[in-house]
C-alpha positions in Angstrom: 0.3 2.0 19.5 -0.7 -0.2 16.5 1.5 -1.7 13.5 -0.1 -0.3 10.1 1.1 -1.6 6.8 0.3 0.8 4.2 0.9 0.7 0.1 2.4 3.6 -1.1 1.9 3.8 -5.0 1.1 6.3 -8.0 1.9 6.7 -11.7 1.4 10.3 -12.9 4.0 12.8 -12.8 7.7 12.4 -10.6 6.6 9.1 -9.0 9.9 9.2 -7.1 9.0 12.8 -5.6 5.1 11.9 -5.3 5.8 8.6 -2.9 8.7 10.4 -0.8 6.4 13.0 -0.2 3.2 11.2 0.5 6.0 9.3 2.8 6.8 12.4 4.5 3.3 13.3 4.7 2.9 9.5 7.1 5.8 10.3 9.2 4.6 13.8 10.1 0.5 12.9 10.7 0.2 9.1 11.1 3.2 8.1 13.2 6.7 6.4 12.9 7.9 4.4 9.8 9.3 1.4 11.1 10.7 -0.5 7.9 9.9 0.4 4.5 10.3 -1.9 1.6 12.3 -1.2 -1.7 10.7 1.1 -4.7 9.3 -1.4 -7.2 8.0 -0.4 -10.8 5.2 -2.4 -11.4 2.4 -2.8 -14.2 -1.3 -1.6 -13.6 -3.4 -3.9 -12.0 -7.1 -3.6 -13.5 -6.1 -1.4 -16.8 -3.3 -2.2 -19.5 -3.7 1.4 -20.5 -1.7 3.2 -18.1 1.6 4.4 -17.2 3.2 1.7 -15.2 3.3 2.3 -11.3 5.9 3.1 -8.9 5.0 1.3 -5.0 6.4 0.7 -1.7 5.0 -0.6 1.4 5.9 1.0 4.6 5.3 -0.4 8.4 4.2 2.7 10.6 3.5 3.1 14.5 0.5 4.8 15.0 -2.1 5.7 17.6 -4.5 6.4 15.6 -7.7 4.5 14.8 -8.0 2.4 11.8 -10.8 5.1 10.5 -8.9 8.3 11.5 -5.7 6.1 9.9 -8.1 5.9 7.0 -9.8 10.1 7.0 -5.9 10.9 7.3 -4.4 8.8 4.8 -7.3 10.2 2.3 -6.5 13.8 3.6 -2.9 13.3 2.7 -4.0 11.8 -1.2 -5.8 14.9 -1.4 -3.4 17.6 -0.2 -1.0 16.1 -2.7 -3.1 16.3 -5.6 -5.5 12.8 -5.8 -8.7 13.0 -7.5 -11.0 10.0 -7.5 -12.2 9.9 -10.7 -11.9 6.2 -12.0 -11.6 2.7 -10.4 -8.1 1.6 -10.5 -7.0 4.7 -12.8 -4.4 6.6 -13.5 -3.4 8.4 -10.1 -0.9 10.9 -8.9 -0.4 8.8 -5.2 -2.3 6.6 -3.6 -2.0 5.4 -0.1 -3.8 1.8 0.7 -3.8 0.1 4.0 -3.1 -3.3 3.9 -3.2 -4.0 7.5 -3.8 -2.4 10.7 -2.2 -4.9 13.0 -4.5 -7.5 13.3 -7.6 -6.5 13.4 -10.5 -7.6 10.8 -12.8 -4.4 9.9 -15.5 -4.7 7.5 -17.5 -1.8 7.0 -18.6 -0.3 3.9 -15.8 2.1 3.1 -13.2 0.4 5.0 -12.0 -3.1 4.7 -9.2 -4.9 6.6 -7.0 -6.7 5.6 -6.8 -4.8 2.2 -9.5 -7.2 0.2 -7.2 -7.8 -3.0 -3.8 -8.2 -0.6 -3.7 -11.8 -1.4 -4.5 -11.4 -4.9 -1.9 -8.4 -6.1 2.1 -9.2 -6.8 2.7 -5.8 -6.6 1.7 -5.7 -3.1 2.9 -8.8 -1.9 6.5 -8.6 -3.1 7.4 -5.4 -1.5 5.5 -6.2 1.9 7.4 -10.0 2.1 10.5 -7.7 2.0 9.7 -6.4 5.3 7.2 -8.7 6.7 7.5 -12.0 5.4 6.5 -14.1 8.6 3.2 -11.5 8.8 -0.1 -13.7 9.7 -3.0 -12.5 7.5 -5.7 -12.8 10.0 -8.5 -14.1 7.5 -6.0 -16.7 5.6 -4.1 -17.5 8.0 -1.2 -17.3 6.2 2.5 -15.6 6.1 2.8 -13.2 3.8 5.8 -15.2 1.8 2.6 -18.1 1.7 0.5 -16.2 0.1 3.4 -14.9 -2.6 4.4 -18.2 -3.2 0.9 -19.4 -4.0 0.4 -16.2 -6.0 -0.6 -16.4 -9.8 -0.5 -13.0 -10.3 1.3 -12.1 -13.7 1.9 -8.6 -13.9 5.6 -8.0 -13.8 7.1 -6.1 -10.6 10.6 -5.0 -10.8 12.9 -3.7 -8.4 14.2 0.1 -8.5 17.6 1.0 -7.7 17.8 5.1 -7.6 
């Protein structure tokens, strides 16, 4: 079994519904959700033009590979409704992974760690909830290191529901 950290986000239609299903969809064909952090509303990252973004990070168990944690997590985007139109659009769920335990994979359509981890609040925030002492493996650095050297100024805001 591996430790996957994956971003959970999207900004079309019932966010709330879109994320609990896409983390429904996880829990049923990647493996077990370990911690997951708290829903965040955060601005677009990339585009000032779009509706503002609900995320969450979750830590799953898996035994999958990181490329058939990859093919499935794309499967799920695409059963629920994601079309890959434009870089950093508008989208109804998207499903990143940020790390799959601590592996370094660099290969044309798959990178890990997630290559703008270190560079997005909106990541960082929620994954520090549940991981804080989490080593990135190329920076070699906690996760609450790399928030607190973060200059990131898009604002990211805690949901209560």
């Amino acid at each position: 079994m591996t430790l996957a950290y994956l971003l959970l986000g999207g900004n079309l239609g019932d966010r709330f519904a879109q994320v609990s299903n896409a983390l429904q969809n996880i829990e049923r064909d990647v493996g077990t959700v370990i911690s997951r952090s708290s829903l965040y509303e955060t601005e677009a990252w990339g585009k000032e033009d779009v509706p503002a973004y609900l995320n969450q990070v979750v830590a799953v168990d898996t035994e999958l590979t990181a490329r058939e944690l990859l093919e499935t997590v794309q499967e799920i985007e695409k059963r629920m409704g994601r079309a890959r139109m434009e870089k950093w659009g508008s989208r109804l769920i998207d499903i990143d992974i940020l790390f799959y335990g601590e592996e370094c994979i660099d290969e044309p359509d798959l990178i890990i760690p997630h290559p703008f981890l270190a560079q997005r609040k909106f990541t960082l925030i929620p994954l520090n909830e549940i991981a804080a002492d989490l080593i990135h493996p190329v920076f070699h650095k906690t996760v609450r290191e790399l928030l607190s050297e973060l200059k990131d100024p898009l604002t990211v805001l805690k949901v209560t529901r």
